[in-house]
N, C-alpha and C positions, 0 to 999 in steps of 0.2 A: 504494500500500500504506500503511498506516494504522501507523503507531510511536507508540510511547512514548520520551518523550523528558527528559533528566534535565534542571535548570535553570528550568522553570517557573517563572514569576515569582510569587510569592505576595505578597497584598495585605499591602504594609509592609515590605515585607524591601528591605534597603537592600542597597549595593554598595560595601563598603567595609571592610577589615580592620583600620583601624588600633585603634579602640577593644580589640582584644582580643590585642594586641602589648602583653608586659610592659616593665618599667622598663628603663632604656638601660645601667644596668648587667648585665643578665639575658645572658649566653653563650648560646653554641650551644644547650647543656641544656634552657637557660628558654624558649630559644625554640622550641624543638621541644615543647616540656609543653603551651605556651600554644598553639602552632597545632594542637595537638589536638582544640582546643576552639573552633579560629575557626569564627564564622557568619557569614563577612564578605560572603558572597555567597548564593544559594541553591544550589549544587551540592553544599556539606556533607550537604543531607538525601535525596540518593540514591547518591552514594558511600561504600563501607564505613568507609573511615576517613581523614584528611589522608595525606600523603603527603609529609614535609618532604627536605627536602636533608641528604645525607650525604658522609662520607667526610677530607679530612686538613683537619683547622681551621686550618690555617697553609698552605693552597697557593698555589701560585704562579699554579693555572690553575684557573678555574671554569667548569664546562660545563652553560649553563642549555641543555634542553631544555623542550617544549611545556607536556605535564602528564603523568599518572600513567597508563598501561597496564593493560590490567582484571589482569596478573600484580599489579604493582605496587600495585592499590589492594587486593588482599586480603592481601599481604604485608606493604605499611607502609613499601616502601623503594622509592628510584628505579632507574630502569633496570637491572630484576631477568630483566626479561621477554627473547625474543628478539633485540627489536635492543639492550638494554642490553648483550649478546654480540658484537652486531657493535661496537660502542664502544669495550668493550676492548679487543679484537683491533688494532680501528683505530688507537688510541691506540696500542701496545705497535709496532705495522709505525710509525708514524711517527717514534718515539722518546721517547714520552713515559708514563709510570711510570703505569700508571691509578692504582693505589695513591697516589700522589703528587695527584693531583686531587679536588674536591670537585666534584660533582654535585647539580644542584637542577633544579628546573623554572618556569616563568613561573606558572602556576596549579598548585594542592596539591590539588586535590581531581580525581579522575576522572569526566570527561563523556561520555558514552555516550545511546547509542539503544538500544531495543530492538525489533527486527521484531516485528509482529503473531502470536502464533502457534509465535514462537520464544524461547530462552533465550538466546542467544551474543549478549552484550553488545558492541554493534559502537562504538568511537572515534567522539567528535563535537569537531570542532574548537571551544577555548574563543573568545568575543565579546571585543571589543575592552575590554564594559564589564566580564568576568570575570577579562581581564588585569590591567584596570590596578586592580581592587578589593583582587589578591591580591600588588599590587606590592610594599607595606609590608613584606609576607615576604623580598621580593628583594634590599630596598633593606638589610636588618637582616640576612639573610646575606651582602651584601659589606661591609657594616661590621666585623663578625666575623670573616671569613674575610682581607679584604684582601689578594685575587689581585691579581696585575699585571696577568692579561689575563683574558677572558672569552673564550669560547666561545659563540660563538650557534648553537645544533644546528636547524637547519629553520625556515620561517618565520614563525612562530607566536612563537619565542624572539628572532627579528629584529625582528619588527614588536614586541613588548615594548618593546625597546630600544630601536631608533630611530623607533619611529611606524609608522599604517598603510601608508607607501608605499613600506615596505623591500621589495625583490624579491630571494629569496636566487638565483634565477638571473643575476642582475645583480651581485650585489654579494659575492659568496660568494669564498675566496682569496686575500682582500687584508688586509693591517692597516688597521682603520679607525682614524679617530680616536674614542677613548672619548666618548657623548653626555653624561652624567651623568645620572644619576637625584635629583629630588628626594624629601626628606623627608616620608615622609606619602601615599605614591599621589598626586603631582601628574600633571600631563602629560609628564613626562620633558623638559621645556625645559632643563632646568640652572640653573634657580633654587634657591637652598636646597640644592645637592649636597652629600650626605656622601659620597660613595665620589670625591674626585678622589684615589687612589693608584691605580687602574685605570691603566693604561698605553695600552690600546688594545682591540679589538676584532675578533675576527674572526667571520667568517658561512662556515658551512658548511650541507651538506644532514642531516634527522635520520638517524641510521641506520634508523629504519623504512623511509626512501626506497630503502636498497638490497636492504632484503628483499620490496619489491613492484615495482622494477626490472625492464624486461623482459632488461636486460642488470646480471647482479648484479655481475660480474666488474667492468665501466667504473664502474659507480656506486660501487660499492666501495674502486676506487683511485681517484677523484674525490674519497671523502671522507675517505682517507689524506692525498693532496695539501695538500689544504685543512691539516689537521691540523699538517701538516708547517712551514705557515707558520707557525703558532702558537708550533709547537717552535722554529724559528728565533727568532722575537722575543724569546722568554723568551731563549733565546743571547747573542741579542746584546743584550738586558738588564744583562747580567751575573747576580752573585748566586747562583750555580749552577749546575747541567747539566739539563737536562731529559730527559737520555736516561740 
Protein backbone atom coordinates (compact mmCIF):
# COMPACT_ATOMS: atom_id res chain seq x y z
CA UNK A 1 0.00 0.00 0.00
CA UNK A 2 1.27 3.35 -1.04
CA UNK A 3 1.42 6.35 2.07
CA UNK A 4 2.29 9.43 2.53
CA UNK A 5 4.63 10.15 4.78
CA UNK A 6 5.74 13.23 6.98
CA UNK A 7 9.63 14.18 7.15
CA UNK A 8 10.61 14.09 3.49
CA UNK A 9 13.83 15.36 3.18
CA UNK A 10 13.95 18.54 1.17
CA UNK A 11 16.96 19.75 -0.91
CA UNK A 12 18.97 21.81 1.81
CA UNK A 13 17.19 21.41 4.95
CA UNK A 14 19.52 20.71 7.41
CA UNK A 15 19.05 18.67 10.94
CA UNK A 16 19.62 20.71 13.47
CA UNK A 17 17.92 23.17 16.13
CA UNK A 18 20.35 24.94 17.78
CA UNK A 19 20.41 28.10 15.41
CA UNK A 20 16.87 28.81 16.49
CA UNK A 21 17.33 28.28 20.52
CA UNK A 22 17.23 31.92 22.08
CA UNK A 23 19.87 33.41 24.56
CA UNK A 24 20.95 31.31 27.70
CA UNK A 25 19.21 33.76 29.72
CA UNK A 26 15.72 33.13 27.96
CA UNK A 27 13.36 30.80 30.72
CA UNK A 28 10.97 28.34 30.02
CA UNK A 29 8.72 31.25 28.29
CA UNK A 30 11.55 32.16 25.72
CA UNK A 31 11.97 28.92 25.19
CA UNK A 32 8.66 27.77 24.39
CA UNK A 33 8.19 31.25 21.95
CA UNK A 34 11.23 30.37 20.03
CA UNK A 35 10.56 26.54 19.49
CA UNK A 36 7.47 27.74 17.99
CA UNK A 37 9.23 28.80 15.22
CA UNK A 38 12.10 25.86 15.12
CA UNK A 39 12.87 24.55 11.52
CA UNK A 40 15.60 22.48 12.87
CA UNK A 41 14.46 19.59 11.05
CA UNK A 42 11.87 18.84 8.25
CA UNK A 43 8.83 17.56 10.37
CA UNK A 44 7.87 21.22 11.37
CA UNK A 45 6.36 21.42 7.63
CA UNK A 46 3.69 18.61 8.06
CA UNK A 47 2.95 18.97 11.77
CA UNK A 48 0.38 21.46 12.97
CA UNK A 49 2.38 23.12 15.31
CA UNK A 50 5.66 22.25 17.85
CA UNK A 51 4.78 20.78 20.76
CA UNK A 52 7.07 21.88 23.79
CA UNK A 53 7.23 20.48 27.29
CA UNK A 54 5.09 21.59 30.14
CA UNK A 55 4.18 21.43 33.56
CA UNK A 56 6.03 22.58 37.29
CA UNK A 57 9.43 24.52 36.22
CA UNK A 58 11.14 23.43 39.46
CA UNK A 59 10.49 19.43 39.46
CA UNK A 60 12.17 17.14 40.84
CA UNK A 61 11.19 14.49 38.20
CA UNK A 62 11.17 14.91 34.22
CA UNK A 63 9.28 12.41 32.02
CA UNK A 64 10.76 12.69 28.45
CA UNK A 65 8.58 10.73 26.27
CA UNK A 66 8.82 9.94 22.21
CA UNK A 67 7.10 12.95 20.49
CA UNK A 68 3.72 14.40 20.15
CA UNK A 69 0.28 12.28 19.45
CA UNK A 70 -1.96 13.46 16.53
CA UNK A 71 -4.25 14.77 20.05
CA UNK A 72 -1.27 16.56 21.20
CA UNK A 73 -0.07 18.04 17.96
CA UNK A 74 -3.49 19.86 17.38
CA UNK A 75 -3.65 20.98 20.85
CA UNK A 76 -0.15 22.33 21.51
CA UNK A 77 0.42 20.25 24.76
CA UNK A 78 2.06 16.86 25.71
CA UNK A 79 0.51 13.98 26.69
CA UNK A 80 -3.04 15.24 26.36
CA UNK A 81 -4.14 12.38 24.23
CA UNK A 82 -5.09 8.62 25.65
CA UNK A 83 -2.05 7.36 27.02
CA UNK A 84 -1.13 10.81 28.53
CA UNK A 85 -4.31 9.39 30.90
CA UNK A 86 -2.77 6.28 31.43
CA UNK A 87 0.47 8.47 32.87
CA UNK A 88 -1.30 10.00 35.36
CA UNK A 89 -3.02 7.47 36.61
CA UNK A 90 0.21 5.64 36.66
CA UNK A 91 2.16 8.24 38.40
CA UNK A 92 -0.60 9.04 41.00
CA UNK A 93 -0.90 4.54 41.81
CA UNK A 94 2.81 4.91 42.38
CA UNK A 95 3.02 7.86 44.54
CA UNK A 96 4.11 10.56 42.73
CA UNK A 97 2.03 14.14 42.21
CA UNK A 98 1.69 14.23 38.27
CA UNK A 99 1.11 17.93 39.05
CA UNK A 100 4.59 17.93 40.73
CA UNK A 101 6.26 16.72 37.38
CA UNK A 102 7.33 18.37 34.10
CA UNK A 103 6.70 16.56 30.95
CA UNK A 104 8.44 16.98 27.56
CA UNK A 105 9.22 14.72 24.67
CA UNK A 106 12.63 13.77 22.62
CA UNK A 107 11.34 15.27 19.38
CA UNK A 108 8.59 18.52 19.29
CA UNK A 109 7.05 18.09 16.23
CA UNK A 110 4.44 15.04 15.32
CA UNK A 111 5.45 12.30 12.71
CA UNK A 112 2.82 10.50 11.13
CA UNK A 113 1.89 8.47 7.93
CA UNK A 114 -1.00 8.69 6.10
CA UNK A 115 -2.61 5.42 4.31
CA UNK A 116 -3.57 5.93 0.73
CA UNK A 117 -7.18 6.70 0.53
CA UNK A 118 -7.43 7.44 4.18
CA UNK A 119 -7.57 10.47 6.79
CA UNK A 120 -6.56 8.94 10.25
CA UNK A 121 -3.11 10.16 10.70
CA UNK A 122 -1.22 6.92 11.95
CA UNK A 123 2.36 7.55 14.47
CA UNK A 124 5.69 7.03 12.77
CA UNK A 125 8.53 6.56 14.84
CA UNK A 126 11.08 9.61 14.83
CA UNK A 127 15.08 8.73 13.12
CA UNK A 128 17.87 8.66 15.19
CA UNK A 129 18.89 11.99 12.86
CA UNK A 130 15.21 13.72 14.12
CA UNK A 131 16.20 12.88 17.75
CA UNK A 132 19.35 14.10 18.01
CA UNK A 133 18.41 17.59 15.72
CA UNK A 134 15.76 18.20 18.23
CA UNK A 135 18.12 17.51 21.36
CA UNK A 136 19.12 21.39 21.98
CA UNK A 137 15.39 21.54 23.14
CA UNK A 138 16.04 18.64 25.70
CA UNK A 139 19.25 19.77 26.68
CA UNK A 140 17.60 23.80 27.52
CA UNK A 141 14.64 22.12 29.30
CA UNK A 142 16.84 20.36 31.95
CA UNK A 143 18.96 23.28 32.29
CA UNK A 144 15.70 25.17 33.37
CA UNK A 145 13.99 22.65 34.98
CA UNK A 146 16.93 20.82 36.83
CA UNK A 147 15.04 17.58 37.80
CA UNK A 148 17.00 15.15 39.84
CA UNK A 149 15.83 12.33 37.94
CA UNK A 150 14.53 11.63 34.58
CA UNK A 151 12.12 9.48 33.24
CA UNK A 152 12.70 7.74 30.19
CA UNK A 153 8.91 6.63 28.84
CA UNK A 154 9.47 3.94 25.99
CA UNK A 155 12.28 3.45 23.65
CA UNK A 156 12.41 6.18 21.45
CA UNK A 157 13.09 8.43 24.83
CA UNK A 158 15.87 5.73 25.84
CA UNK A 159 17.69 5.48 22.88
CA UNK A 160 17.71 9.65 23.14
CA UNK A 161 19.42 9.23 26.11
CA UNK A 162 21.73 6.62 26.04
CA UNK A 163 22.29 5.96 22.37
CA UNK A 164 20.97 3.55 19.66
CA UNK A 165 21.54 0.40 21.72
CA UNK A 166 19.21 1.01 24.74
CA UNK A 167 16.79 -1.97 24.82
CA UNK A 168 13.98 -0.72 27.21
CA UNK A 169 13.07 -4.46 27.74
CA UNK A 170 16.55 -4.81 29.07
CA UNK A 171 17.02 -2.03 30.87
CA UNK A 172 13.61 -0.62 32.16
CA UNK A 173 13.24 -0.67 36.43
CA UNK A 174 16.49 0.10 37.46
CA UNK A 175 18.22 3.54 38.50
CA UNK A 176 20.76 4.14 35.99
CA UNK A 177 23.54 6.14 36.03
CA UNK A 178 22.65 9.60 34.51
CA UNK A 179 24.71 9.65 30.71
CA UNK A 180 24.94 13.52 30.36
CA UNK A 181 23.92 15.30 27.58
CA UNK A 182 26.18 17.77 25.70
CA UNK A 183 25.61 21.38 24.79
CA UNK A 184 24.42 21.98 21.30
CA UNK A 185 22.93 18.36 19.82
CA UNK A 186 26.25 16.45 20.39
CA UNK A 187 26.24 12.68 20.48
CA UNK A 188 25.31 12.52 24.14
CA UNK A 189 29.13 11.24 25.13
CA UNK A 190 29.34 13.80 28.15
CA UNK A 191 31.49 16.06 26.70
CA UNK A 192 30.57 19.71 27.36
CA UNK A 193 27.60 18.45 29.85
CA UNK A 194 25.28 21.11 31.24
CA UNK A 195 22.64 19.16 33.08
CA UNK A 196 25.29 17.17 35.70
CA UNK A 197 22.45 17.92 38.63
CA UNK A 198 20.53 14.84 37.01
CA UNK A 199 20.99 12.32 39.75
CA UNK A 200 20.02 9.34 37.62
CA UNK A 201 17.80 7.70 35.22
CA UNK A 202 15.25 5.56 34.84
CA UNK A 203 13.74 3.48 31.75
CA UNK A 204 10.21 2.52 31.78
CA UNK A 205 7.64 1.34 28.87
CA UNK A 206 5.49 4.43 27.06
CA UNK A 207 2.15 4.21 28.30
CA UNK A 208 0.81 3.85 24.73
CA UNK A 209 2.47 0.21 25.23
CA UNK A 210 -0.38 -0.48 27.73
CA UNK A 211 -3.13 0.70 25.71
CA UNK A 212 -2.04 -1.61 22.79
CA UNK A 213 -1.17 -4.55 25.30
CA UNK A 214 -2.71 -7.79 24.79
CA UNK A 215 -2.73 -7.85 28.51
CA UNK A 216 -3.42 -4.10 29.79
CA UNK A 217 -3.98 -5.04 33.20
CA UNK A 218 0.22 -6.62 33.49
CA UNK A 219 1.60 -3.90 31.35
CA UNK A 220 -0.04 -1.59 33.29
CA UNK A 221 1.25 -2.54 36.72
CA UNK A 222 4.79 -3.11 34.89
CA UNK A 223 4.63 0.51 34.28
CA UNK A 224 3.55 1.49 37.96
CA UNK A 225 6.57 -0.61 39.19
CA UNK A 226 8.97 0.89 37.17
CA UNK A 227 7.44 4.28 38.32
CA UNK A 228 7.63 3.33 41.78
CA UNK A 229 11.47 3.10 41.42
CA UNK A 230 11.66 6.52 40.49
CA UNK A 231 9.57 7.52 43.56
CA UNK A 232 11.88 5.73 45.76
CA UNK A 233 15.02 7.48 44.51
CA UNK A 234 13.72 10.85 44.75
CA UNK A 235 13.07 9.35 48.67
CA UNK A 236 16.00 8.48 49.37
CA UNK A 237 17.38 11.74 47.69
CA UNK A 238 16.12 13.50 50.39
CA UNK A 239 14.77 17.12 49.75
CA UNK A 240 11.18 16.10 49.95
CA UNK A 241 8.38 13.40 49.45
CA UNK A 242 7.38 12.41 46.37
CA UNK A 243 4.01 11.08 47.28
Amino acid sequence: MVTHTTSVKRSGQGYDATPFLPGRRAGLPGLRRAAAGCRGCPLYEDATQTVFGEGDTSARILLLGEQPGDQEDRQGRPFVGPAGKVLERALADAGIHPDGTYVTNAVKHFKFTVPEGRKRRIHKSPSLREMTACRPWLVAELQRVRPELVVALGSTAGKALLGPSFRVTEQRGALLPWPGLDDGGGDGSGGGRVDDGVRGLVATIHPSAVLRADDRDAAYKGLVSDLRVAAHALDDGGGGSSS
